[in-house]
C-alpha positions in Angstrom: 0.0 0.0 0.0 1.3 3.0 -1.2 0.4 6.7 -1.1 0.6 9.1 -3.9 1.3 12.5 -4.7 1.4 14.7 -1.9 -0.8 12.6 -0.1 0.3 10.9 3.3 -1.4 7.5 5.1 -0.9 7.2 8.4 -2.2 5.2 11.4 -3.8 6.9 13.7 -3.1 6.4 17.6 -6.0 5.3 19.8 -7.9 8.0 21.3 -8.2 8.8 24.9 -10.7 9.6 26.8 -10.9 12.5 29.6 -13.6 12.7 32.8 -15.2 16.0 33.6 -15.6 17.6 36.6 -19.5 16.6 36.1 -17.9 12.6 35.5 -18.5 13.0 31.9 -16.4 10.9 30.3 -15.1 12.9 26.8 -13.2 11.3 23.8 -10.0 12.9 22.0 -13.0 13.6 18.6 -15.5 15.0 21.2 -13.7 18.1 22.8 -14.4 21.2 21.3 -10.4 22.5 22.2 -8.4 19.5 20.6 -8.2 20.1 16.4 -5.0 18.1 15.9 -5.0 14.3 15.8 -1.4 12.2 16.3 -0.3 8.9 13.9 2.2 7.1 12.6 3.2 7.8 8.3 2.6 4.4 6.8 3.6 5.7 3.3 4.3 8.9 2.0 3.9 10.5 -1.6 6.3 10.6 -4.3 6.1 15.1 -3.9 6.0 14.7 0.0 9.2 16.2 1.5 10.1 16.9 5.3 8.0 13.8 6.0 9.1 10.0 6.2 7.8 6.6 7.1 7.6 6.0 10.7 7.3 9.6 11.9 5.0 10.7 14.1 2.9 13.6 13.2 -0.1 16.1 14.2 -2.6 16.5 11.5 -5.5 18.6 11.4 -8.8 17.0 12.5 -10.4 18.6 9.9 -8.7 17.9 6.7 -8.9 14.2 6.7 -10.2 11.4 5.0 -10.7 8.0 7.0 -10.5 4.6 4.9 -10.7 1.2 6.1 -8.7 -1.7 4.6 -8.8 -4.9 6.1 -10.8 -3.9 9.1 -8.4 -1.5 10.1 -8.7 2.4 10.2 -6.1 4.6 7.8 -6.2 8.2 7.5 -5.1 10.1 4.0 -4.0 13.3 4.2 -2.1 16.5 2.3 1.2 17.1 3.1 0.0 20.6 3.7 -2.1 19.4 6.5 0.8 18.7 8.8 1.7 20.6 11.6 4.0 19.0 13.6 6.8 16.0 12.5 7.9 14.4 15.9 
């Protein structure tokens, strides 16, 4: 599996959850003040630079695409959509 262009698939890490002063238990994709997600590059673009296999990396919440292959969740995004390279 391969990306291309300056697309980027990654794995995304499991989400946490957070309890409320109310006991409300809250997931990473329900808060209102989290808009970056964290995951691991699975394959990177031939026009992706800066980026490489196995890096961690922030990516906008809101400019991804989910996919599932084989039962297991993917994310595709732009290049341009990464904000931080751990």
């Amino acid at each position: 599996m391969k990306a291309v262009g300056r697309n980027i698939l990654i794995k995304p890490f499991k989400k946490g959850t957070e309890k409320t002063k109310g006991g409300l238990l809250l997931s990473e994709g329900q808060r209102a003040d989290v808009r970056y997600h964290k995951g691991k590059v699975l394959s990177t673009g031939d026009q992706v630079c800066g980026i490489n296999t196995d890096d961690e990396i922030f990516f906008d919440k809101s400019s991804y695409h989910r996919i599932d292959i084989d039962n297991e969740n993917y994310c595709i995004v732009k290049d341009t959509d990464v904000v931080i390279v751990l």
